[in-house]
C-alpha positions in Angstrom: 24.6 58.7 102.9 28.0 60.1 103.8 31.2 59.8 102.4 33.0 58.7 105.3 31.4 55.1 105.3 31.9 54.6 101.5 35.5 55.8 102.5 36.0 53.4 104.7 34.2 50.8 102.5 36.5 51.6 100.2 40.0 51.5 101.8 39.1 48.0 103.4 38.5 46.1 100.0 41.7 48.3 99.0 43.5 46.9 102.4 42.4 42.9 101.2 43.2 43.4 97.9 46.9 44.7 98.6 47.1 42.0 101.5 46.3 39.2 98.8 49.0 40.2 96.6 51.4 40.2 99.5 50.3 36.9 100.8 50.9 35.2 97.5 54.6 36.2 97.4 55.3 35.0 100.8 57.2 31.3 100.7 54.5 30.4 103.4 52.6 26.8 103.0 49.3 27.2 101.6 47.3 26.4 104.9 49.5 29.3 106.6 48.4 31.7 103.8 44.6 30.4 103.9 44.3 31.3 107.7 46.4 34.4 107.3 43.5 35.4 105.0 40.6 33.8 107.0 42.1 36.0 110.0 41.9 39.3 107.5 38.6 38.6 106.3 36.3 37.3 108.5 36.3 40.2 111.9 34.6 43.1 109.6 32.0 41.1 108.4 31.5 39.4 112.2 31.5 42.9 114.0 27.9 43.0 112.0 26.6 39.5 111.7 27.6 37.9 115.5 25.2 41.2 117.6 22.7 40.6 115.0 22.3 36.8 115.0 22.3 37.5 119.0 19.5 40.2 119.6 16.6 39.7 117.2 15.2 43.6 115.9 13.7 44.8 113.2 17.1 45.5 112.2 18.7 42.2 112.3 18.1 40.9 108.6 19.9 44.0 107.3 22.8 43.8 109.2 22.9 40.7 108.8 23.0 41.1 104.9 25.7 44.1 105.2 27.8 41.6 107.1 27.4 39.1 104.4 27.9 40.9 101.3 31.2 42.6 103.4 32.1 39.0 103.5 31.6 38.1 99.8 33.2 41.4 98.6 36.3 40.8 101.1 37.1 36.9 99.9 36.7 38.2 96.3 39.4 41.2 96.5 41.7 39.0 98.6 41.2 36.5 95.4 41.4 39.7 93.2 45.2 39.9 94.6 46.2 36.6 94.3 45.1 36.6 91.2 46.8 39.9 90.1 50.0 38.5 91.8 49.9 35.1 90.4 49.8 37.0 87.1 52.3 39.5 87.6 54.5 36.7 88.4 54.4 34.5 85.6 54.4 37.5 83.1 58.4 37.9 84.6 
């Protein structure tokens, strides 16, 4: 496998990690921040699971798995930054 897709892999859980910890120190209301992060997560994982669930191959199950596990790994860094920020914060 190449680097560029591991790259790429990489700088997106880097992007929803960084765009949790910014979310949490918004003053937004909590529903705000919840869909702010719904609207992060959720088109990466879609761009794979939506053609596959659409047009049955012998590729389908695995994309649909990448798109899954993209998912899972996305909601836990944007928790990962909460979490750091929540942290950070009551540290001060």
């Amino acid at each position: 496998m190449s680097m560029a897709p591991k790259i790429m892999l990489g700088l997106y859980l880097l992007l929803l990690l960084a765009a949790g910890w910014r979310l949490w120190s918004i003053g937004w209301a909590t529903r705000l921040k919840v869909a702010t992060a719904l609207a992060l997560v959720l088109p990466a994982p879609l761009l794979f699971i939506i053609p596959a669930l659409m047009r049955r191959s012998a590729w389908s199950g695995l994309l649909i798995q990448f798109g899954l596990t993209l998912l899972v790994c996305g909601v836990l860094c944007l928790a990962g930054g909460f979490s750091a920020a929540r942290l950070r914060a009551r540290r001060r």
